[in-house]
Backbone bond lengths (Angstrom), bond angles and torsions (degrees), N, CA, C in turn:
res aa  C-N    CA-C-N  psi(-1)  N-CA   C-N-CA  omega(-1)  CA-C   N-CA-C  phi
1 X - - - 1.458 - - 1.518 109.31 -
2 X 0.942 116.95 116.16 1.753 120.43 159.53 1.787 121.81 -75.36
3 X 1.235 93.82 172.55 1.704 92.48 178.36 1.584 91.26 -152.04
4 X 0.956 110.05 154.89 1.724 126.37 145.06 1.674 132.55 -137.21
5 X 1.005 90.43 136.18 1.441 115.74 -173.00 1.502 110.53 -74.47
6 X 1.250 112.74 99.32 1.748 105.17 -131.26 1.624 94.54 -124.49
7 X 1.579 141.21 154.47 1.258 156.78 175.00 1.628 96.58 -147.07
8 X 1.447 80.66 112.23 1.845 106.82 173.18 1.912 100.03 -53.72
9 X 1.198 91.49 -64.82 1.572 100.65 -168.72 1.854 109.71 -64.57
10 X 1.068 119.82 -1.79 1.487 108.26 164.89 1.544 110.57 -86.30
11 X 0.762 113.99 173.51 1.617 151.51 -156.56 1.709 104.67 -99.23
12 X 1.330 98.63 -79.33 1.564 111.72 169.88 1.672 131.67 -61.45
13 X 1.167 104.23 -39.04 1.107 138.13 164.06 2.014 119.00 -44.33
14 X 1.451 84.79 -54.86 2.057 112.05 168.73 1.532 97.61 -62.07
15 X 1.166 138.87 -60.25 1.172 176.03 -72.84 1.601 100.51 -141.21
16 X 1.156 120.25 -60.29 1.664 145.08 -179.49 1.190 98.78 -68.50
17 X 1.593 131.25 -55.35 1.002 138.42 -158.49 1.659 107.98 -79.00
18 X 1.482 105.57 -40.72 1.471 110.10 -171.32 1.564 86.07 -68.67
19 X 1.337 143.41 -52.66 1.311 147.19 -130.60 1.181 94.15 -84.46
20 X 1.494 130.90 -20.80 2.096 126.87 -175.65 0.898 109.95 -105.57
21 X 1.495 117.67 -7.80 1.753 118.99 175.78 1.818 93.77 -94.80
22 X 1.003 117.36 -39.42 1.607 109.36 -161.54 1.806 89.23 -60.08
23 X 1.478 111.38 -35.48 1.381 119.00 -178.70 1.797 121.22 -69.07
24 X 1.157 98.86 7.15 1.395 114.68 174.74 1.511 109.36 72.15
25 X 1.617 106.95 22.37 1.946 115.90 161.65 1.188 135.60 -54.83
26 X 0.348 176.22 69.26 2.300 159.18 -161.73 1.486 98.29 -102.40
27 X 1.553 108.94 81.65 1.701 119.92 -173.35 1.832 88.08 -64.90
28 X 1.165 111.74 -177.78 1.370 147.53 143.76 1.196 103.39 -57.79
29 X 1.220 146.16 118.46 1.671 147.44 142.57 1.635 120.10 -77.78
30 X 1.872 92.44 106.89 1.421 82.84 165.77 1.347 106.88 -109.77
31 X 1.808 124.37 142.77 1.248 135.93 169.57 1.946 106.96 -78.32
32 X 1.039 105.57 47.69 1.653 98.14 -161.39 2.163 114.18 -41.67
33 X 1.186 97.97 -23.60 1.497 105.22 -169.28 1.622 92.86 -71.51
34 X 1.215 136.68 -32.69 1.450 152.31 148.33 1.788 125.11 -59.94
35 X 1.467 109.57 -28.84 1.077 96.85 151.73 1.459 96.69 -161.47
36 X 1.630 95.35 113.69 1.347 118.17 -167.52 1.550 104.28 -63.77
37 X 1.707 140.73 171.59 1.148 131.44 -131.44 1.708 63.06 -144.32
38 X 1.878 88.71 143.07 1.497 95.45 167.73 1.705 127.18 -87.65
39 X 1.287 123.90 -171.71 1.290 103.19 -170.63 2.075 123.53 -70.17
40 X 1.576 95.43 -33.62 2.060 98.87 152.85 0.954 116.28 -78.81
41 X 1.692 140.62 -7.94 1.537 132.92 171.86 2.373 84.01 -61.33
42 X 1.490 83.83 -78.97 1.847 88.60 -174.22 1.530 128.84 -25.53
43 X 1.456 104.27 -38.68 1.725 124.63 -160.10 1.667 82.40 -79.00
44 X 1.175 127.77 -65.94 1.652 136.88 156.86 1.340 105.18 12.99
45 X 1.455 94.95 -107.35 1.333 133.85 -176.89 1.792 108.29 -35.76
46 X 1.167 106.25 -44.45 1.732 101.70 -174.91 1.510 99.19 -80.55
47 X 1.489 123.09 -32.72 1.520 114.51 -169.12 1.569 94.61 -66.15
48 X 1.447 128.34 -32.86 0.999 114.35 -160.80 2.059 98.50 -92.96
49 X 1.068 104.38 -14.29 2.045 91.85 162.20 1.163 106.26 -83.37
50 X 1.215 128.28 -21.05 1.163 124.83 -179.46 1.352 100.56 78.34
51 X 1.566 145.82 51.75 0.871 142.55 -174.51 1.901 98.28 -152.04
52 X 1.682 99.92 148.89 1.255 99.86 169.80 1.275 123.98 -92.79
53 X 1.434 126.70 172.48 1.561 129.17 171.18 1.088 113.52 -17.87
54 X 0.840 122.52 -75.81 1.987 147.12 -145.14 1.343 101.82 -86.21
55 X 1.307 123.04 -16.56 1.441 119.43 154.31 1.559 122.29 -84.86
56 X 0.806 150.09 -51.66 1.407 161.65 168.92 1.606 104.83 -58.13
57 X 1.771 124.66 26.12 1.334 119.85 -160.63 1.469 100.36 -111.32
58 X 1.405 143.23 98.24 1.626 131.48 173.56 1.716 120.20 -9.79
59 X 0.814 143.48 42.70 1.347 116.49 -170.54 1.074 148.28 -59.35
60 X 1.630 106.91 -3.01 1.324 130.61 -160.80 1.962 90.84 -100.35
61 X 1.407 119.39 -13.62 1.777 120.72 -169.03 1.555 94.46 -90.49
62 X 1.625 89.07 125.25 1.100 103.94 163.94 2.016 142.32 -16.75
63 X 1.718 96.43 -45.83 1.162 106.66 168.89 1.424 131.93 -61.95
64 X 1.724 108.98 -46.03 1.201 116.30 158.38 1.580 118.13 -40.79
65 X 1.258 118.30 -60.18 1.246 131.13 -149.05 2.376 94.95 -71.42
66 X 1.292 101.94 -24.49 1.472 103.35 -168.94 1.498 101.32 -90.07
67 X 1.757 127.53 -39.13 0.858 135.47 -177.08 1.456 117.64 -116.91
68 X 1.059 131.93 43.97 1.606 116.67 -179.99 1.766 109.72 -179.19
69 X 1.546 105.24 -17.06 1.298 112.58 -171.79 1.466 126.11 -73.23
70 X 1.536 130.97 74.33 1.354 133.65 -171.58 1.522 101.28 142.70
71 X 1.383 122.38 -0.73 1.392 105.58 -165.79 1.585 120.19 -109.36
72 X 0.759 118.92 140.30 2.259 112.96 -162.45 1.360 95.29 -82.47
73 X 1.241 121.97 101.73 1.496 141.94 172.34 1.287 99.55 -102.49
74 X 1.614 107.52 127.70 1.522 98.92 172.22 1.813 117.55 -98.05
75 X 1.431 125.58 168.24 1.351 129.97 -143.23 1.824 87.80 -60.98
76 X 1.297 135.01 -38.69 1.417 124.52 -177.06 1.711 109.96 -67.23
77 X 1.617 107.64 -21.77 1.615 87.29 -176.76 1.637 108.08 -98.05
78 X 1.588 108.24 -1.18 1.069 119.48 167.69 1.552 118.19 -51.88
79 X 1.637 107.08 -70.54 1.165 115.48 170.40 1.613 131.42 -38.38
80 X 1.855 107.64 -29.89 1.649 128.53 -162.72 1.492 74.66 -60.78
81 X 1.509 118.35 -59.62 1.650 126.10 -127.99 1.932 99.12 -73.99
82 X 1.525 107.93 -18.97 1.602 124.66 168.57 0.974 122.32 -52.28
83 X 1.162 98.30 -71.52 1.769 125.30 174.32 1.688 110.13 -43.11
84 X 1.593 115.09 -41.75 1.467 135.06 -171.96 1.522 100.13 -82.38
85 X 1.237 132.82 -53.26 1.479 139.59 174.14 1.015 118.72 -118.50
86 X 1.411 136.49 77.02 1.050 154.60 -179.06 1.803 100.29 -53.96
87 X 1.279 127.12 -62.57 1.329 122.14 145.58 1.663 128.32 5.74
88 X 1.311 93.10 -58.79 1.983 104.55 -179.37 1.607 113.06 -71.26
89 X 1.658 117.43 -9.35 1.385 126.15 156.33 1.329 142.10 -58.78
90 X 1.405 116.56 108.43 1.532 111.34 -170.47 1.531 116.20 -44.28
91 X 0.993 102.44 149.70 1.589 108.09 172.14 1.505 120.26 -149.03
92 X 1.841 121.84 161.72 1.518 107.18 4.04 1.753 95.15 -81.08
93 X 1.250 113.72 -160.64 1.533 138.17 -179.74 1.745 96.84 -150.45
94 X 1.445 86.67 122.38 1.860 102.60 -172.96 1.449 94.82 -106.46
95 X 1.518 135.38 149.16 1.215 140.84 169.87 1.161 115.56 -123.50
96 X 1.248 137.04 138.19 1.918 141.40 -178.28 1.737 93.01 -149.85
97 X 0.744 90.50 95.44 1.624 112.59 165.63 1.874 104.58 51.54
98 X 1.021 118.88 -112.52 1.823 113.45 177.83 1.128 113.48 -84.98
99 X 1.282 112.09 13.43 1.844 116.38 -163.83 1.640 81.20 -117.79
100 X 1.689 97.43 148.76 1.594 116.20 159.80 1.637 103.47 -158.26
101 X 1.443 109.45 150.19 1.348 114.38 175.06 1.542 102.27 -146.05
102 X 1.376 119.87 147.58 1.403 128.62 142.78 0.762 143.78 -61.81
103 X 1.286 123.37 109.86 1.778 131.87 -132.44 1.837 91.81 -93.35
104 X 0.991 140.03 93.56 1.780 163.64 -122.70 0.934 118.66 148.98
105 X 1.312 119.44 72.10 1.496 124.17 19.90 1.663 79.66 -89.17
106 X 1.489 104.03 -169.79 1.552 130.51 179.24 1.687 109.47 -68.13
107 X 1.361 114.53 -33.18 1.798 106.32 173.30 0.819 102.34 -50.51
108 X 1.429 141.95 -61.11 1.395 147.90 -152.10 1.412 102.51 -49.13
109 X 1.194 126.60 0.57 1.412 113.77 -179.94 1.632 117.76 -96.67
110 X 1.556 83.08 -24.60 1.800 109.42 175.78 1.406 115.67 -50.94
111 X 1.595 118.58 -15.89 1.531 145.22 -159.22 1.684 87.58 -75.36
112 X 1.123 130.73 -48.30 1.434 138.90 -124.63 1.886 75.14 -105.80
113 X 1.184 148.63 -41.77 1.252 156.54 -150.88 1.513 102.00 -64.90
């Protein structure tokens, strides 16, 4: 079973999703910005990109850029600021069992297949 960690209103995100169904997918849909991920849903999900906080962080969203942009946050207050703006999370993020990738571009999800 797959899942994705999915934002209606992105672009790429639409994109991932259209790209695993055309592939004959029907992931799991999570709306996480709707139901934000608790702090082991998050710890989860990154062990399984294998990536830390501060990587998986929007930087290009506005919010970041007003509140967070220049400041030495370490990887635990990284995570706080996740948990707080779920928004500032890359997206989407596809899951297949211990494997997850950031669908950036959208093939990248094809990885998990």
């Amino acid at each position: 079973m797959m899942k994705i960690y999915h934002n209606p209103r992105c672009r790429k995100s639409r994109e991932t999703l259209a790209l695993l169904e055309d592939n004959g997918i029907k992931p799991e849909i999570v709306l996480y910005l709707d139901q934000p991920l608790s702090r082991a849903e998050l710890q989860n999900l990154l062990k399984k990109l294998d990536l830390l906080p501060s990587e998986v962080v929007r930087k290009e969203e506005q919010l970041f850029k007003d509140s967070y942009k220049g400041k030495a946050l370490s990887e635990t207050e990284w995570l706080d600021v996740l948990l707080e703006h779920p928004r500032l999370m890359q997206r989407p993020i596809v899951v297949r069992g211990e494997r997850a990738v950031l669908g950036r571009p959208p093939e990248k999800a094809l990885e998990l297949l």
